[in-house]
C-alpha beads as a LAMMPS data file, in Angstrom:
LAMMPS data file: protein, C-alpha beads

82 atoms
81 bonds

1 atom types
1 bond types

-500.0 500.0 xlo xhi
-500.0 500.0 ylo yhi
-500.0 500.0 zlo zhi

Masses

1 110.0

Atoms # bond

1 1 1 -64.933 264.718 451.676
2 1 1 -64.580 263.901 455.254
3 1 1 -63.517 260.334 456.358
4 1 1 -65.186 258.421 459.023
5 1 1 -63.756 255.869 460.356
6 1 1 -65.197 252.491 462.161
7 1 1 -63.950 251.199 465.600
8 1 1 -64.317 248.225 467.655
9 1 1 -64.381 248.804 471.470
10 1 1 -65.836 246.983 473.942
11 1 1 -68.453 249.039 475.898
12 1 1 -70.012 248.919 479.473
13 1 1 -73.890 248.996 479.169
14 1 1 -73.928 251.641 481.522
15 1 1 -72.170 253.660 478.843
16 1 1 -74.303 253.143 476.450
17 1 1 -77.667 253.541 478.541
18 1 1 -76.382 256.812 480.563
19 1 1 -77.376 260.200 480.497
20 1 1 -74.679 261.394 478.053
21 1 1 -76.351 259.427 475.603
22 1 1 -80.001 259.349 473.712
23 1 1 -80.598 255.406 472.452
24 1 1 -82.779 255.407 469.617
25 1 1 -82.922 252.905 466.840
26 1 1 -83.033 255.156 463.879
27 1 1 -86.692 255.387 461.896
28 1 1 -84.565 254.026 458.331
29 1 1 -83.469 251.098 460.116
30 1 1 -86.900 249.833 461.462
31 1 1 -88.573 249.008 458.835
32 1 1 -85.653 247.125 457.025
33 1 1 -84.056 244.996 460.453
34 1 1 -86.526 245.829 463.449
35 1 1 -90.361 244.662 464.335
36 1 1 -91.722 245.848 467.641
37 1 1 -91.374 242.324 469.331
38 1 1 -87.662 242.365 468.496
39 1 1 -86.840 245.768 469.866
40 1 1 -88.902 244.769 472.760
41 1 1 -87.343 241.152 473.464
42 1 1 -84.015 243.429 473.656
43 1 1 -84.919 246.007 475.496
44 1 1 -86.729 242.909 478.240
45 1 1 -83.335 241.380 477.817
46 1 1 -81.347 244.063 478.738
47 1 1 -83.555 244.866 481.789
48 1 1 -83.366 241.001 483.163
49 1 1 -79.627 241.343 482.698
50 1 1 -79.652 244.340 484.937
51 1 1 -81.647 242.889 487.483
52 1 1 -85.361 244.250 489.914
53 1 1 -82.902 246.951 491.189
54 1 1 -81.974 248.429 487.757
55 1 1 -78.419 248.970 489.156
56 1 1 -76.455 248.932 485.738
57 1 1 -73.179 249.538 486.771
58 1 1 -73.364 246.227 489.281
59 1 1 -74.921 243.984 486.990
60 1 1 -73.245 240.792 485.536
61 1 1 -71.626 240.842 482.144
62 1 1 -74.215 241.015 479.195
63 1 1 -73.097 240.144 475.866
64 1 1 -75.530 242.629 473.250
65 1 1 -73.381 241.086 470.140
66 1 1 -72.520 244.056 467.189
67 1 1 -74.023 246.998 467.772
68 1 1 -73.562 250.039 466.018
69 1 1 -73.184 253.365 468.123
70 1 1 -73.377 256.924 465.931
71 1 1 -72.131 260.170 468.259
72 1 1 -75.177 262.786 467.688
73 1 1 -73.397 265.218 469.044
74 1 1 -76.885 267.098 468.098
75 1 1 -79.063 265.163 470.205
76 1 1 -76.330 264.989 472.738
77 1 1 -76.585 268.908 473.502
78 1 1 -80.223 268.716 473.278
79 1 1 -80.421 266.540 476.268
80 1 1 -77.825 268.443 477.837
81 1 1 -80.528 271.693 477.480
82 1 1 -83.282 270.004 479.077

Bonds

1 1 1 2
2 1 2 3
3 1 3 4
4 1 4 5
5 1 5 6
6 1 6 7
7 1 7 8
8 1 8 9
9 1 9 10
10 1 10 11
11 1 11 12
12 1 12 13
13 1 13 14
14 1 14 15
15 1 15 16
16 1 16 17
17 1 17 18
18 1 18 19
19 1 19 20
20 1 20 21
21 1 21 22
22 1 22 23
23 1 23 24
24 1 24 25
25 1 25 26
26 1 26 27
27 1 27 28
28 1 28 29
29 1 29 30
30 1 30 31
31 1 31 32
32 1 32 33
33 1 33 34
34 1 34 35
35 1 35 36
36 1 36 37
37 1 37 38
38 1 38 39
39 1 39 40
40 1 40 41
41 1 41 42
42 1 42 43
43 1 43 44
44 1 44 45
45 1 45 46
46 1 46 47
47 1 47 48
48 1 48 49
49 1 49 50
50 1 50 51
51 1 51 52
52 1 52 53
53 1 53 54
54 1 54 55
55 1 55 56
56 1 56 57
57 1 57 58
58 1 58 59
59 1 59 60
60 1 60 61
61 1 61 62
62 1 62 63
63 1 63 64
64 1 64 65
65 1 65 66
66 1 66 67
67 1 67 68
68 1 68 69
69 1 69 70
70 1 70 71
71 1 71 72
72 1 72 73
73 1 73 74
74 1 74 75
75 1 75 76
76 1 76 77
77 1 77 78
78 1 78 79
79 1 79 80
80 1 80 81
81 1 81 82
């Protein structure tokens, strides 16, 4: 049986939002925790906090609360292909 184990770590956005990643809030979660208008009042958040320019790795401190980031290292090397 292989352990996982959970860590807390603060992360810039820009880490989270970059190319080595693929953001994707996971079909099995949607229906339980997400409607449309939620995932799109975060996703408008997270571009105001950015600012017009976009420039994530200038922009002002942005608080996202818990969020739960799962290495697919999968979906990683996909992106990495194309």
């Amino acid at each position: 049986m292989i352990r996982h184990t959970i860590e807390a770590n603060e992360k810039p956005i820009l880490d989270i939002f970059c190319d080595k990643y693929l953001f994707s809030i996971p079909s099995y979660q949607r229906p339980y925790a997400w409607t449309t208008e939620q995932a799109s009042d975060l996703l408008d958040d997270i571009t105001t906090a950015c600012g017009a320019t976009g420039d994530v790795a200038n922009a002002n401190p942005y608080f996202l609360g818990s969020i739960v980031l799962i290495k697919n290292l999968f979906a990683v090397r996909a992106c990495e292909t194309n």
